[in-house]
N, C-alpha and C positions, 0 to 999 in steps of 0.2 A: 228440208229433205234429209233422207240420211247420209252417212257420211259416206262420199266414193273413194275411188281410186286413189292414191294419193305417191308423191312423193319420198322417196326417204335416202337421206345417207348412210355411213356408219351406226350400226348398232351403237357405238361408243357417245357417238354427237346425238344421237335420236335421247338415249339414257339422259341425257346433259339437260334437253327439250324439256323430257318430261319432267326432273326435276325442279326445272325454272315454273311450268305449270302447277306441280304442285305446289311450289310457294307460292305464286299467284293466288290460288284454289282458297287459301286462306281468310284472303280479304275481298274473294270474289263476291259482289251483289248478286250474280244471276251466274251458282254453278254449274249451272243444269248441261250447259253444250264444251262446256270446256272438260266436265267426266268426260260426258261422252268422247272428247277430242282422244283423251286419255285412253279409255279402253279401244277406240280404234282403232289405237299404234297395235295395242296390245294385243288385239286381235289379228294385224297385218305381221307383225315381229314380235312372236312368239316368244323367244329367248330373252324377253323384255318381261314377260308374267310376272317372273321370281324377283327382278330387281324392283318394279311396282311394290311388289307385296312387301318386301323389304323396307322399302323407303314410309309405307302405310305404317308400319307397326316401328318403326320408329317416329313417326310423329305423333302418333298417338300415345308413347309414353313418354308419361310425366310429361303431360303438354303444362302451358306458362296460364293456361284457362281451362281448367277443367271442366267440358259441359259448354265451354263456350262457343260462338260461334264457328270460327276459325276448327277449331276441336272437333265439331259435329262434323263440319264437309268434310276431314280427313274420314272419318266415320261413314259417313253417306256414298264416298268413295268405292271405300272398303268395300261396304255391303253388293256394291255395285259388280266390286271386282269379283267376291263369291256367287254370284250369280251369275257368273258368264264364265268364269276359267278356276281350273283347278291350279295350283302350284305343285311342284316337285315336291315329295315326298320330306326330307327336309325343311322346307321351308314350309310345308304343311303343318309340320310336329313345331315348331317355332311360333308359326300363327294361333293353334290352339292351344299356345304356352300363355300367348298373350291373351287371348280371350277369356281363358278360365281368370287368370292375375286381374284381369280387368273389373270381371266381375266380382273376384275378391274385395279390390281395394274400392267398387265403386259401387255398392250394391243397390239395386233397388233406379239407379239414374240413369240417363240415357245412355248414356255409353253402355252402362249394363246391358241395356233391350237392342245394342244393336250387336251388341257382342254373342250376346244370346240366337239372335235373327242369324247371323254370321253362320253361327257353330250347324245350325240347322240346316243352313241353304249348301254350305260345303260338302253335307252326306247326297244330299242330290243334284248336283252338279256335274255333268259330265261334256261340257264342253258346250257351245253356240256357234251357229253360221252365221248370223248377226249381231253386232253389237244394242244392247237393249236401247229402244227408241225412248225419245223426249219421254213420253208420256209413262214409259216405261222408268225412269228414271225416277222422276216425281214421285211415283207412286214406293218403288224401293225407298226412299230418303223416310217416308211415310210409315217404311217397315207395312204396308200394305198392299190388297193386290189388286189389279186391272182387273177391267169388267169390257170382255169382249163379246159384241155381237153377232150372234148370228140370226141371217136369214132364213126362214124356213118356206118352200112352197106350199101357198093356198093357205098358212099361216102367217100371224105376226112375227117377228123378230122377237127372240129371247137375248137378256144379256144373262151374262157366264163369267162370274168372278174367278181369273184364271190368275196363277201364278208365275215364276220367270221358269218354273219346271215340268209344267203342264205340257205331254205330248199327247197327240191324235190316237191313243192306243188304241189298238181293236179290241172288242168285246165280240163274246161269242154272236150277238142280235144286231150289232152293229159295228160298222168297220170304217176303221180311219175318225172317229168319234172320240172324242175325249168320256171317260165318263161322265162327268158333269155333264157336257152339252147334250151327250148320247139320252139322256132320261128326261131332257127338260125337251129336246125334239120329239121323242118318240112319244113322249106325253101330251105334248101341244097337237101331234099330228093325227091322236089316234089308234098310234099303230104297237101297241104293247104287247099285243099276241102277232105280230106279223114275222115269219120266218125270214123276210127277205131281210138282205145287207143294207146300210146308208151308209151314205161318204161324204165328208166334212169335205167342201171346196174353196178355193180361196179364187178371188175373178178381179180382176182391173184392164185398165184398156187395152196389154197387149197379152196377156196368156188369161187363161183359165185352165187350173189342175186339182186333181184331187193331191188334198195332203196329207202327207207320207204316214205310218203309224206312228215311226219315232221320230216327228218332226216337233219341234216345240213351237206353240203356238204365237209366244211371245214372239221368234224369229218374221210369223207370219205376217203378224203386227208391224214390228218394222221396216219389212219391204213395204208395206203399203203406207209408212209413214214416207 
């Protein structure tokens, strides 16, 4: 399930938390729920964003394994962290100090492509209401993107390779529609010349709503994780 409500003390002792996770993070077998533990704070205790970012871009230079295991999760992190929060202004300019040096000193290797994946996902970033689910996770570590389904009536189900920036924009033929999904339904259904509006829904056991224009679909995903 994803992450609820939770606990917290001092900003000062929470900072303390997550730095013991991040050391953990290193010789973690199975990263995947302890990010996400990470960006949860991050998401609940905001004033935590910058010192995250902080603590990323010092492990990742001049790590003791370049490439290495330990090395990529700080990286897999990162990417995680760009795609869910922006950092303060400063510590922006500091992040893609480190990204461009990164790419310098390491070209062509992993760390490259995720520093690269990073610098990318930062220009379209502007915040989340959920922190990125499991599945969303995996697939960011992958530098790759989710493939969500959607139902269509009196049709089959299309999948829709969406990204963690993907919102339901409207289009002039369709509304609440991402484009992607908007042309692979409207094509499934027939309806190409049809003036009327559609509306992407999201439905489980206790609501069903239309979603929003500027809602991002990723977020939609992990309520329903």
């Amino acid at each position: 399930a994803a992450p609820g409500p939770r606990s917290y003390t001092t900003l000062r002792d929470e900072a303390v938390k997550l730095f013991n996770s991040l050391q953990q993070l290193e010789s973690e077998r199975d990263p995947v729920p302890l990010m996400q533990g990470v960006l949860q704070t991050c998401l609940d205790l905001p004033p935590l964003v910058d010192e995250i970012y902080c603590q990323l871009v010092k492990q990742t230079t001049e790590p003791p394994v370049p490439g290495g295991q330990g090395d990529l999760h700080y990286w897999q992190l990162l990417t995680c962290m760009s795609c869910t929060f922006l950092p303060s202004p400063p510590v922006l300019r500091f992040l893609r100090f480190h990204l461009d040096r990164t790419e310098s000193w390491f070209p062509a290797s992993e760390m490259a492509k995720y520093a690269c994946f990073i610098r990318e996902a930062l220009r379209k970033t502007k915040g989340r209401e959920c922190v990125p689910s499991l599945e969303e996770i995996l697939v960011l570590m992958r530098r790759q993107e989710m493939i969500c389904t959607v139902h269509c009536p009196g049709a089959p189900a299309c999948s829709v390779a969406i990204s963690s920036h993907t919102t339901a924009e409207e289009s002039p033929s369709v509304a609440f529609v991402s484009p992607q999904v908007a042309r692979e339904l409207v094509s499934r259904l027939g309806l190409s010349q049809s003036p009327n509006l559609f509306a992407l829904y999201e439905q489980s056991r206790r609501r069903e709503q239309p979603v929003g224009s500027t809602t991002l679909l990723a977020d939609v995903l992990t309520r329903f994780e």
